[in-house]
C-alpha positions in Angstrom: 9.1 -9.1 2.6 9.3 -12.1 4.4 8.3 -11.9 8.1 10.4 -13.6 10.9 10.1 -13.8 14.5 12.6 -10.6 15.2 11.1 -8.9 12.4 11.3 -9.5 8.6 13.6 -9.4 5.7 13.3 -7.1 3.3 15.0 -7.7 -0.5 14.7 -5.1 -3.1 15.5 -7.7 -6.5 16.0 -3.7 -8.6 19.1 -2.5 -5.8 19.7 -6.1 -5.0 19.2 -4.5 -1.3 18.8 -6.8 2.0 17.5 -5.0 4.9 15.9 -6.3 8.4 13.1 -5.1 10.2 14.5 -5.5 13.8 10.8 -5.3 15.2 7.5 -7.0 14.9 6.1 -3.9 15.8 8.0 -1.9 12.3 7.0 -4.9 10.5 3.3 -4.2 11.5 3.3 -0.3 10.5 5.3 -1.4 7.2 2.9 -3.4 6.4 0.1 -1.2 7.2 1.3 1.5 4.7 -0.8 0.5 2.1 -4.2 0.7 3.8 -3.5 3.7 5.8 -3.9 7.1 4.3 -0.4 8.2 6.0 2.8 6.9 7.8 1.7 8.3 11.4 -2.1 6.7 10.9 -0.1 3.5 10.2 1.9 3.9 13.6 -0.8 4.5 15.5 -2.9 1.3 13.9 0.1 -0.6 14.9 0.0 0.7 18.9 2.8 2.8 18.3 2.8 5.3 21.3 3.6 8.6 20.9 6.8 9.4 22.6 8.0 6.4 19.5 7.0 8.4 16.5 9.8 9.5 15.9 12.0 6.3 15.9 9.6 5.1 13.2 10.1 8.2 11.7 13.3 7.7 11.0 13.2 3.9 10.7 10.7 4.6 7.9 13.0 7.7 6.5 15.6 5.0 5.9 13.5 2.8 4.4 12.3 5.3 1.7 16.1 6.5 1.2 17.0 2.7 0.4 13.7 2.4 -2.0 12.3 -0.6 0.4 9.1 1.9 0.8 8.0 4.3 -1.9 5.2 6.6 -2.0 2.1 6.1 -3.5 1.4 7.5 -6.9 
C-alpha cells in the first residue's frame, strides 16, 4: 500500500493486481483493519458516518473479492 494524496495504491505482487483507494478517508478504515475487531468498528474509528456504511461496505466487499484485504485467521 502506498498512500497518496487522493488515496493510495494498492499492488497485490501474488494477482499482480493494481487497485486505488479513491479516498483518504477508505485509506484510513483500510488501514485500521488490523487493529479493529471488525470492518464497521474500523469505519467508525475513521469518522465514517452512518448514512456511509454502506459505500464502504461495498468498497471493502470489492476489496476482499480482489484479495487486496483478507480476513484474519
Amino acid at each position: 500500500m502506498r498512500p497518496e494524496r487522493f488515496g493510495a495504491l494498492l499492488y497485490h505482487f501474488g494477482t499482480r493486481r493494481l487497485s486505488f483507494l479513491k479516498s483518504t478517508a477508505l485509506l484510513d478504515v483500510v488501514q485500521g483493519l488490523d487493529a479493529a475487531p471488525s470492518a464497521r468498528v474500523a469505519c467508525a474509528t475513521a469518522g465514517v458516518q452512518a448514512g456511509e456504511l454502506l459505500t464502504y461496505q461495498q468498497a471493502l466487499a470489492t476489496l476482499a473479492a480482489s484479495q487486496m484485504v483478507v480476513e484474519r485467521s
